[in-house]
C-alpha positions, 0 to 999 in steps of 0.5 A: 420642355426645352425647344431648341430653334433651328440653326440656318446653316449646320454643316453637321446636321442629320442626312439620313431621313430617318433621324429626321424629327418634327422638333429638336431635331438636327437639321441641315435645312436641305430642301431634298424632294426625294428624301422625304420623312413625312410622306403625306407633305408630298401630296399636300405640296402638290395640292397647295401649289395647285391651289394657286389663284390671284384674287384679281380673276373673280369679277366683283361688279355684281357686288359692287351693285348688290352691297348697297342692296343688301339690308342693313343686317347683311351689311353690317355682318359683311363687314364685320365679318370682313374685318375679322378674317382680314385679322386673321390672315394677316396675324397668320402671315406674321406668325408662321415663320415663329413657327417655323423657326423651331420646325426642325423638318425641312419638308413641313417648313416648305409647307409653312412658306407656302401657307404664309404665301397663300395667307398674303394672297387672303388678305389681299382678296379681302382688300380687294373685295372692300376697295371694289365696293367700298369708299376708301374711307369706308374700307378702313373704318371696316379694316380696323374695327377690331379695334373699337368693337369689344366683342371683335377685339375679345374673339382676337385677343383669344388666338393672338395672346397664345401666339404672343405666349409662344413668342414671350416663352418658346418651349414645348407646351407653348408651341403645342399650344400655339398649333393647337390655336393655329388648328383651331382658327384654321377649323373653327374660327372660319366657320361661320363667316364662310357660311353666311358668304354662301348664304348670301350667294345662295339667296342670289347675292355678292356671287363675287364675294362668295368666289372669293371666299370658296378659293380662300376656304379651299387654301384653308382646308390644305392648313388644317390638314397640315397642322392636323398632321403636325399633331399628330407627328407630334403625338407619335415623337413627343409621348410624354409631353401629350400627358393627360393634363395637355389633353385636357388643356387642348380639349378646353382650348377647342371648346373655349373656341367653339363658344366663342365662334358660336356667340361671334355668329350670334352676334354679326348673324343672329336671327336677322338673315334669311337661311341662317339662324342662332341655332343653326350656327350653333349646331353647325359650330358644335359638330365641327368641333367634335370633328376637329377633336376626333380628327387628331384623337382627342374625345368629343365634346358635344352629345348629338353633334355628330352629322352635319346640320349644314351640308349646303355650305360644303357643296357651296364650298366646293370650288368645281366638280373635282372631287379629292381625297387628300385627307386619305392621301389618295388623290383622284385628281390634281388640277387647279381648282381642285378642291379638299373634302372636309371630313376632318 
């Protein structure tokens, strides 16, 4: 189970690209564009560059009038929803270099930068969307409420102590276990937050907001690929550590994730928002779940969860009419919105 972390400079390292591996390989660190093993990191750099936007190019006055219009259900999922993604971000910035450090092919580390880059970006858009709107006492009484409401800091504790466990014991379990997490918040822990920013904007509210959340959404579709993809390598180059007991183990994290995105939407959304309700959640929830196990060959968890109940919230979330098809590395189009189609 032993994982070595990777040196910063190894004049003895591997050259040739096909001694290259995902982990405890002999790596020189050499950012070579030509040499690369893993073919799909070519065009999810390309998309991720072309991804980049600065939070500052959405208008969010029509927000500033509308969040003292919302009722006092939809305030109190906004910023509640708010202050959980602002966690998540800024526990991902501070996370993906642990990862990282152990990566031992220089193509993925890239990718890893540019998603610690594009999460700052995240987090900065939340606390653009509260500075513009809230008071500045307001906005950290939002900012931190992770830390007094029980059922926030419970959702938090889930991806935050398997991030911990990686630091505390860095070996092969742990990390696989630490990406698996990572591929959990990037597809499942997201979910309904995104889904009730649409639902706002589809019942002509915090249109701003809602932009915001179609750019970071877009970003976090290019991290799921990647870390999908990183298990999959994995899989292919560490056999035996994939045995029945890790399955089963990866399976019970996704399903513990989907019960507790499931019981969050309940609990910020519940029945009290027009367009979304519990069991719309629930549905929505479970099929991507199933999605997301299929996606990197593990069983489905889920019986009759296999359409999706909400296909509103992906033509909500798709950031303009550029369709790409990344996720079958056949690009149509690369342009700065372009967007990925979510059919992990």
């Amino acid at each position: 189970m032993k994982i070595n972390r990777k040196p910063l400079f190894n004049e003895f390292g591997d050259i040739e690209v096909s001694k290259k591996r995902m982990i405890n390989g002999n790596t020189i660190n050499l950012n070579d564009f030509n040499n690369m093993k893993y073919g799909w990191v070519s065009d999810w750099y390309r998309q991720a560059m072309n991804n980049f936007w600065i939070p500052e190019e959405i208008n969010l006055s029509q927000d500033l009038k509308d969040y003292f219009k919302l009722n006092e259900a939809e305030r109190s999922a906004y910023d509640k929803i708010l202050s959980f993604l602002i966690f998540l971000d800024s526990i991902q910035t501070a996370n993906l270099s642990n990862i990282s450090n152990y990566i031992t092919a220089s193509e993925v580390n890239l990718c890893l930068t540019i998603q610690a880059f594009q999460e700052a970006v995240h987090s900065q858009s939340y606390s653009y969307m509260l500075d513009t709107i809230c008071s500045p006492e307001k906005r950290n009484e939002i900012l931190y409420q992770w830390k007094d409401d029980k059922i926030l800091l419970e959702r938090n504790k889930f991806i935050g102590e398997l991030y911990n466990n990686f630091l505390r014991e860095p070996n092969k379990y742990n990390l696989v276990k630490t990406i698996m997490a990572n591929y959990i918040l990037e597809g499942i822990y997201f979910y309904s937050g995104f889904m009730f920013f649409y639902n706002l904007e589809r019942n002509g509210k915090m249109p701003g907001s809602a932009q915001e959340i179609r750019y970071i959404n877009r970003d976090e579709n290019t991290h799921l690929w990647l870390f999908r993809n990183i298990i999959k390598e994995l899989q292919k180059e560490e056999p035996g550590l994939f045995n029945d007991d890790l399955k089963k183990e990866l399976v019970d994290m996704m399903k513990k994730g989907v019960k507790n995105e499931i019981a969050w939407g309940h609990y910020v959304i519940g029945d009290n928002i027009q367009g979304i309700n519990k069991k719309l959640i629930e549905d929505y929830i479970k099929y991507l779940g199933n999605l997301r196990l299929s996606a990197i060959g593990l069983p489905k968890i889920y019986d009759g969860y296999d359409e999706n109940p909400a296909l509103w919230v992906d033509v909500l979330a798709d950031a303009n009419s550029v369709k790409t098809d990344f996720f079958e590395a056949k690009s149509t189009a690369y342009a700065k919105a372009a967007t990925l189609i979510d059919d992990l």
